[in-house]
N, C-alpha and C positions, 0 to 999 in steps of 0.2 A: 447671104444674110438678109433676104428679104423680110421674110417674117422671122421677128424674134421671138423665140420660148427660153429666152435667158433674161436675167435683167440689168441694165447695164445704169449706174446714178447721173444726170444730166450734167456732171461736173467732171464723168470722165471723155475718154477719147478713145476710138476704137481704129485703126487705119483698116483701109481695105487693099487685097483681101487676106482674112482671115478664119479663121473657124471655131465657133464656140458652141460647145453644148448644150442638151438642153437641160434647165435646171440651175445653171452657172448665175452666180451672184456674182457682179463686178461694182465694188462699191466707191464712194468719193474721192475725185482728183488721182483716177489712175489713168495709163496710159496703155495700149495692148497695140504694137505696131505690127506692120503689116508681114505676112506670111506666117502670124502665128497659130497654132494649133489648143485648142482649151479644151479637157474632155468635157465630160457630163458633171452637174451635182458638184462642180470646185465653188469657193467663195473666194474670192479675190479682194485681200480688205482697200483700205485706203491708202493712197500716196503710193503704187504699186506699179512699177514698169515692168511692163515684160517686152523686150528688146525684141529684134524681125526674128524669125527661122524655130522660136523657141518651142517645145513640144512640152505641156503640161497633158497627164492622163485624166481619168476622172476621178472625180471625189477628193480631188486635192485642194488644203485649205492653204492659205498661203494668206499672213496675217500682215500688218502696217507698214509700211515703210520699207517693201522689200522689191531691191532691182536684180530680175532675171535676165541675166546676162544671155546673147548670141552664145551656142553652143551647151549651152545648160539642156537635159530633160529629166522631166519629173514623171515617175513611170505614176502610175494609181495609188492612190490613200496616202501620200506626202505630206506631210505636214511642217510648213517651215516657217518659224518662231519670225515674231519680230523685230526689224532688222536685220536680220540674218545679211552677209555677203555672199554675194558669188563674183568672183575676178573671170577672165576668160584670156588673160595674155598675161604669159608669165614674166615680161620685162616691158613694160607699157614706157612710152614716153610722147608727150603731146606733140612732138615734131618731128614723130616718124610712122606713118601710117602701118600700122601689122594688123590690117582686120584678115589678112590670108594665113595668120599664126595661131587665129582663136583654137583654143583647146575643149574640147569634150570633154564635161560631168555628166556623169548619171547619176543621180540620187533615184535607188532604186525600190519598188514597192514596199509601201508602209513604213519606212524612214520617217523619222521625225529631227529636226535641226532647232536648235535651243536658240533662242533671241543674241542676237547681236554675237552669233556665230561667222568663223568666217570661211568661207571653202577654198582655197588658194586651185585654180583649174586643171582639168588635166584628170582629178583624183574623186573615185566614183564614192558612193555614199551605199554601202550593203543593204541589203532588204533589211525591215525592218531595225536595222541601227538606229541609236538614239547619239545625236552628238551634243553635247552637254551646251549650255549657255555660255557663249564667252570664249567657245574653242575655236582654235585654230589648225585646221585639217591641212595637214601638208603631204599628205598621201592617204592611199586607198585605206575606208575603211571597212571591215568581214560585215558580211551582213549576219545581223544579232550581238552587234559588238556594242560597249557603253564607252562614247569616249570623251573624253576630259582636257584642258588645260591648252597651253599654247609651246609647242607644239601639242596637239591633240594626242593621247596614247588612249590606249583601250586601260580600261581599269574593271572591265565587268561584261556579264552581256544581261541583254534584256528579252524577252518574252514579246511575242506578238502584241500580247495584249498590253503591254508594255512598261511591265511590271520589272524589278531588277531579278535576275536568276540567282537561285543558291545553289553551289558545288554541294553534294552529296556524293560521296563517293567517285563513281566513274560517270556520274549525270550530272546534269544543271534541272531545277524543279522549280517553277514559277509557286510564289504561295498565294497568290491569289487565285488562278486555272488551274493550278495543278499540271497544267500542261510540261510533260518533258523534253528534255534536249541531251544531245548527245555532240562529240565532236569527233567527226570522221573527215579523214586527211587533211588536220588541220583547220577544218571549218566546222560552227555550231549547227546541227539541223534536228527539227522536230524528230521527235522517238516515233516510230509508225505503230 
């Protein structure tokens, strides 16, 4: 990280090493420790930890007040509301060390996670899924799923572009792109 083509606010903290791309916006009073990964073109807003090992892709925004927990990755075009949680240990207790028990999320390309959402670990986030404000995901959710409530359930799917889908028939049809969906063995996928 010699020379920087990202830009980081004099109010954050960057450990070394780590690796950021170029275009990346890291804005006031965050923290990016070391061995972490930040693709190209992310904005990192304020008050934002991203813990050691963490792997964010490019173009991923990642707004106020959000800790990216050991174990968490954000594949490309993520987008994760403020406040949003992520856990990494499903039975934590301050006077027993389990950093050898962290769990795996993938919140996976173009997902978007609603403010002051919370990920319980372990349970991956489907492409482009949209998980509602305020939810609590206790397991895997489809990618193109809309999900709601605590626990989280799917109540809908949504569109790339990330609009809600309407059933028609044996399809789902975005009414903003028009874009279609189909659902083949149990999962939602673009119409070719």
């Amino acid at each position: 990280m010699d020379e920087k083509n990202y830009f980081v606010h004099e109010s954050s903290y960057i450990d070394e090493p780590c690796q950021i791309g170029e275009g990346t916006k890291i804005w006031h009073f965050s923290h990016i420790m070391k061995n972490t990964v930040i693709g190209k073109n992310c904005n990192i807003g304020q008050n934002v930890v991203i813990s050691p090992d963490v792997i964010i892709g490019n173009n991923v925004k990642i707004q106020n007040n959000v800790s990216v927990y050991t174990g968490v990755i954000c594949e490309d075009d993520v987008f994760l509301g403020p406040s949003c949680v992520f856990t990494n240990v499903i039975n934590p207790r301050s006077f027993i060390e389990r950093k050898n028990e962290y769990r795996k999320t993938v919140v996976k390309k173009g997902a978007s996670i609603g403010a002051n959402a919370t990920i319980v670990c372990g349970h991956d986030i489907g492409k482009y899924a949209f998980v509602g404000a305020g939810a609590v995901v206790t397991k895997d959710v489809p990618d193109y799923a809309l999900v709601v409530g605590s626990p989280a359930r799917t109540i809908g799917y949504v569109c790339k572009c990330g609009n809600r889908l309407e059933k028609i028939d044996d399809k789902y049809i975005c009414s903003s792109c028009k874009k279609e969906y189909e659902v083949i063995n149990e999962n939602l996928s673009p119409r070719e």
